[in-house]
N, C-alpha and C positions, 0 to 999 in steps of 0.2 A: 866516624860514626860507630855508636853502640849499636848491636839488636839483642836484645833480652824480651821476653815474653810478651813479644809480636808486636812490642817497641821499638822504635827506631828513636836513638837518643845524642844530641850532642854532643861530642867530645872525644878524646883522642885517650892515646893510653902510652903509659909508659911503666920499663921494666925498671922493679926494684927489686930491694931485699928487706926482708920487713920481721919481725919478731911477731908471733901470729901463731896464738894455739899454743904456746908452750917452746918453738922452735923458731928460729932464725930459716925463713924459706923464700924461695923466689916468690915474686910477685908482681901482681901488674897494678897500679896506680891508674885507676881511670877517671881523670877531669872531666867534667858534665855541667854542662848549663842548661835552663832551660826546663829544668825537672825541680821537686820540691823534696825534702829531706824522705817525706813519709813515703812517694812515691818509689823512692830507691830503697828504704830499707825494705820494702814491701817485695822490688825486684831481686835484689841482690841477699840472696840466703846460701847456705849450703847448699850447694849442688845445683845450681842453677845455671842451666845450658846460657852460654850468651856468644855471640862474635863480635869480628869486629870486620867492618867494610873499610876495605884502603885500597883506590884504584880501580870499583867496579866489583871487586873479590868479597865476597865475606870468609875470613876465617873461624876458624872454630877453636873456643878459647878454653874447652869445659873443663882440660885439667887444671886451670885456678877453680877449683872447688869449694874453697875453704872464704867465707862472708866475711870482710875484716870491718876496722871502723869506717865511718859517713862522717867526714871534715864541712863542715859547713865555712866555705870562707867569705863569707857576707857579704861578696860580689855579685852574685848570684850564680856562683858555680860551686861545685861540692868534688871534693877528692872521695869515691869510693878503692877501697886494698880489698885484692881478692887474692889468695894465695894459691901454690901450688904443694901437693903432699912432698913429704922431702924422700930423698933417695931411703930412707931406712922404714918408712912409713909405705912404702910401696914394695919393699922387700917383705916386709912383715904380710904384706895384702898379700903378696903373689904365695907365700908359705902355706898362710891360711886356707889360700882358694886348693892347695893342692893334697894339704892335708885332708880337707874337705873330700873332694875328688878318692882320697884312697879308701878313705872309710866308707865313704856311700859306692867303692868298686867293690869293697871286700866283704860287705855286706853288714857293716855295723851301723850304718845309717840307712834308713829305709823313708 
């Protein structure tokens, strides 16, 4: 089971690696029946919190951040690709956050 935006959705997920944004990055493939193309591009965008429930649990999935293609496989299920930022793209974030951090300590950002 999916939950994305107070939806509870059909289907199961599995990890790939996907070319996505420019980068070859992990990713999760989530098969879904049961929904229609418009209502998954609708849920599935950048930055959209979602889990997955397996066993009673929901996990929390939000670092695939990144909205990939909606496969329509004309069974009535649809592959959505959500990615994850890749290790240089989160190094670049975390540089950012702290360059930020010295400027707004040392008083050039106010």
């Amino acid at each position: 089971m999916i939950i994305i935006g107070g939806k509870l959705l059909e289907g199961d997920a599995a990890l790939v690696r996907r070319e996505l944004r420019g980068a070859a990055r992990p990713a999760l493939e989530l098969r879904i029946t049961g929904s229609s193309y418009a209502e998954l591009a609708e849920l599935f965008v950048d930055n959209a919190a979602f889990s997955l429930r397996h066993g009673g649990e929901d996990y929390d999935q939000s670092e695939y951040c990144f909205a990939g293609p909606i496969t329509d496989h004309r069974d009535g299920s649809f592959s959505v690709i959500v990615g994850k930022k890749t290790p240089f793209e989160l190094e670049r974030e975390a540089k950012e956050q702290l360059m930020l951090e010295l400027l707004t300590e040392r008083g050039a950002i106010v």
